[in-house]
N, C-alpha and C positions, 0 to 999 in steps of 0.2 A: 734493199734488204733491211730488214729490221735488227737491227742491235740495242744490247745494252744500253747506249747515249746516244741512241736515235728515236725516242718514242714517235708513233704516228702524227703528223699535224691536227688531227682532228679529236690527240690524247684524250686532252682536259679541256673540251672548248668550255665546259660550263666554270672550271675554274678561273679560264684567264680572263671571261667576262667580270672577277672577283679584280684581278690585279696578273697586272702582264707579270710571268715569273722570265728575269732575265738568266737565271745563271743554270747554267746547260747540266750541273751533276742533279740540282733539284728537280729541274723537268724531268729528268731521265727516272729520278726516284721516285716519282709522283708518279709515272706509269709503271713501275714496281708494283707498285701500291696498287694500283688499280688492277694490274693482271693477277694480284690476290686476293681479289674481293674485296677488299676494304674497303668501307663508305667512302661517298663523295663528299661527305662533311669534313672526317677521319681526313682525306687526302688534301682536302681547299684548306683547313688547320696547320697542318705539318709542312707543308709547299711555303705557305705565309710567313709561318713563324721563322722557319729555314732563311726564306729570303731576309728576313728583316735581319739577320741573324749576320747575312754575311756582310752585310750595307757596314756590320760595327769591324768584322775580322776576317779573318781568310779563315773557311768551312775543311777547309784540308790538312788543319794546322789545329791539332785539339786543344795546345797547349793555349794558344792564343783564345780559342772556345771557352775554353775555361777562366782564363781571365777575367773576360767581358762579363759572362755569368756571375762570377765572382763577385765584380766591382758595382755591377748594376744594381740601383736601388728598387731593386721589384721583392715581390714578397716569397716565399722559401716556397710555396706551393707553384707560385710561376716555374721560379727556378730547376724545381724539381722536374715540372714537366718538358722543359725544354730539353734537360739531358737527358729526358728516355725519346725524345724524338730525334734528338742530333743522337743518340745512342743508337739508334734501329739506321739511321742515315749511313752513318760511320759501318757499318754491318752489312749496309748495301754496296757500300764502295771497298769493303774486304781489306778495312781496317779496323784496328784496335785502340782502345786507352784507357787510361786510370778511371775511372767513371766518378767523377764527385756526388759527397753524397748530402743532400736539404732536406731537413726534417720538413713535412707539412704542418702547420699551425692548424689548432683546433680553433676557426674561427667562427662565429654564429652572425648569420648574413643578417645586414640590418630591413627592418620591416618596417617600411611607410605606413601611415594612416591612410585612409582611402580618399582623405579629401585631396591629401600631398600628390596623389598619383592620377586623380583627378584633374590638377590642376597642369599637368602637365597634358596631358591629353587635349585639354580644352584649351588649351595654345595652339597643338600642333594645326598643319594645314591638313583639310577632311583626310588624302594618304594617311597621312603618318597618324594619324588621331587613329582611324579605322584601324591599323595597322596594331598600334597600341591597345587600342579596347580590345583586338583579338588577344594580345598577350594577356593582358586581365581577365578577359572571363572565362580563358582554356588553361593559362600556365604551363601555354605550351612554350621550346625553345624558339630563338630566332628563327635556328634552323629550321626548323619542324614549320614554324608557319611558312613562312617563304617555301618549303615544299607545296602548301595550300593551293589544291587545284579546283575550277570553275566548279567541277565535277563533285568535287569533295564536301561540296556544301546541300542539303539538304532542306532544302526552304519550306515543303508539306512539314517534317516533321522539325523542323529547326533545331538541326543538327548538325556537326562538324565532322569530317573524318580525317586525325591526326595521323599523318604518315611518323613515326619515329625515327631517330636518327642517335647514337651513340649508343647503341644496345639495348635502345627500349623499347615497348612494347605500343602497337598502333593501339590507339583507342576512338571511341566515339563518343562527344561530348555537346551537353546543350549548350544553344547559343541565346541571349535574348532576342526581342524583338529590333531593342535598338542597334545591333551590333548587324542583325540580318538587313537592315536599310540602310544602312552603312557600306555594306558590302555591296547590296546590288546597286548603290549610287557609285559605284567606280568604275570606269569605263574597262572593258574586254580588250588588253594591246594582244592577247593570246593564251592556254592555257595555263598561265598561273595566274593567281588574283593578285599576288604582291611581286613585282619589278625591281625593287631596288635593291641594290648588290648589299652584302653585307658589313664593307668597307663604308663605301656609302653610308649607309641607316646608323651608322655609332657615331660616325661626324653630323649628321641630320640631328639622331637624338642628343646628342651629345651639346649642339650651340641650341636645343630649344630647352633642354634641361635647365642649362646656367642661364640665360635669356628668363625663362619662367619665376627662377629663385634670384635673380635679382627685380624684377619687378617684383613679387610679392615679398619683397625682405627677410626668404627663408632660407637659408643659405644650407637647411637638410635635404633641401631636394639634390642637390649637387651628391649627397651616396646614395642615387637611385642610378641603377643601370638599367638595361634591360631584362637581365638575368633576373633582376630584383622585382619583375612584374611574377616571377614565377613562382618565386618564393614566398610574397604577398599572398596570390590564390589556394598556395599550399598550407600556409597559415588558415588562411577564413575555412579551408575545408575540415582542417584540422578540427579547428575552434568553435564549427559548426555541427559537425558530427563526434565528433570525439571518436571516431573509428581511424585509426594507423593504415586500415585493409583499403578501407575507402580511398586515403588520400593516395596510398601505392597504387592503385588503379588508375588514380586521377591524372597521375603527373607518369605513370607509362613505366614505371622504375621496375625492374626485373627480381627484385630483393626488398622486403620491407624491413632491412637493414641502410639503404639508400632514405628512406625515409622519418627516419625515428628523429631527427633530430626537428621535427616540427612539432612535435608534442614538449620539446624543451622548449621553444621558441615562443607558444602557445601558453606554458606555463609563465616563463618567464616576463610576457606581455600582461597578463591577467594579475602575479607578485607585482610588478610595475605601477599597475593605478591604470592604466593604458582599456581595461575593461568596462569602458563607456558603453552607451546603446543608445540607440535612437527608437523611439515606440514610435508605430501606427496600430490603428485600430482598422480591421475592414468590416465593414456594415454587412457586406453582398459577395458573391465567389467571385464577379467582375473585380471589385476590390482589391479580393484576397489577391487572384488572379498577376492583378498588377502589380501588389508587392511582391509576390515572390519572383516574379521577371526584376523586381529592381532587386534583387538580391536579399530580401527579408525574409527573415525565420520564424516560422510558425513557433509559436510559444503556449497559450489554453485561451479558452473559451470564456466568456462574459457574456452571462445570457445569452443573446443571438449575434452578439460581434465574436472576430478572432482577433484575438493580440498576435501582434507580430514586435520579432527587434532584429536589428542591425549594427552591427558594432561602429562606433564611428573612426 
């Protein structure tokens, strides 16, 4: 019979390929979760966070919760979200408590150059490269790629189709040339393109990040996360169209209140001095053609060339 702190063995199997969750009231929550619809994202988050959560305290004991929160040096937005997750937890198990309370910080995510974000790429091994050029030229989440199915790729018209995940909205976006050969050089282990856990892929990106910036002696590359591929592409769409509507589109956000803060970021980059360019001129539409696959923006005409630019 199925009870409360029995879920099915076969609950969460795509979770516990994430990470074996050992403690029996998280399992049990985590098919909670799931017999109310909640994403598998939602569910693989909250299961993790929980876990890592009781490795510091006992989960049964809020006071001791609150402690460790307390004491820990993570930032007030972490914090915050960990007590609406042990808050909905506690709620499951039909108890109560004081709920502390962490203001979130207005903070403005830092924006790499493209060479910085580049150069990380062109370290990684072809996986993780591929992997990453998908982050750059979609801006889609971790999650959302790693959804990425054989299916979902479009190679007549070189196109992507983004599954969403925390409330946003699917979209379909181009891809270049380079990034489509990229892809079909990676071997089929089964219906997804990308395999690695998402445990996995932050310990991967994570030793080829500080690996890259210490060989090149930039030690910026170290505040590039992954999250920060998305915010990059949200920026250049930003800074390329000057449309707020466009970039909500682009990144799938259900509010183009979710997105306003790229035209600050956008500002604040161009105030900066940060508003470089790279010019090409194309001769032929083969030309133009190829710049705009490498990411260049049509800019006017010169006799029978087009200018294009590129921020660097």
């Amino acid at each position: 019979m199925l009870t409360k702190q029995n879920p099915p063995a076969q609950l969460l199997s795509e979770t516990s390929k994430i990470k074996i969750i050992k403690n029996a009231n998280v399992l049990s929550y985590g098919w909670e979760l799931k017999k109310n619809g909640r994403a598998q994202s939602t569910i693989e988050g909250n299961m993790e966070r929980l876990e890592r959560l009781a490795k510091l305290c006992d989960l049964n004991d809020p006071d001791q919760v609150k402690i460790v929160i307390a004491m820990a040096k993570w930032q007030n937005s972490t914090k915050d979200n960990l007590v609406q997750i042990y808050d909905s937890f506690l709620k499951y198990l039909g108890k109560t408590w004081t709920r502390p309370k962490y203001k979130r910080e207005s903070k403005i995510p830092y924006i790499p150059t493209e060479k910085e974000i580049d150069s990380i790429i062109q370290s990684g091994s072809p996986k993780t490269a591929t992997f990453l050029q998908f982050l750059k030229e979609t801006g889609a989440r971790m999650g959302e790629a790693m959804l990425l199915k054989w299916t979902d790729i479009n190679q007549e018209k070189r196109t992507v189709y983004i599954h969403a995940e925390k409330g946003s909205n699917d979209r379909i976006l181009p891809i270049s040339e380079q990034l489509l050969a990229m892809l079909y050089n990676m071997k089929r282990l089964n219906d997804k393109v990308f395999q690695p856990t998402k445990h996995g892929l932050r310990n991967t990106f994570t030793t080829l990040r500080n690996r890259t910036a210490i060989k090149l002696n930039n030690p910026q590359l170290r505040k590039i996360h992954l999250h920060t591929f998305r915010h990059w592409r949200a920026t250049q769409e930003q800074h390329k169209t000057h449309d707020i509507y466009h970039v909500k589109q682009f990144l799938g956000h259900k509010t183009v209140k979710s997105t306003e803060i790229y035209i600050h970021i956008d500002s604040l980059l161009s105030d900066y001095g940060n508003d470089k360019y790279t010019a090409k001129v194309a001769h032929n539409e083969e030309e133009a053609l190829k710049l705009i696959e490498a990411g260049f923006e049509y800019v006017t005409d010169i006799d029978t060339n087009k200018l294009f630019k590129k921020r660097k």
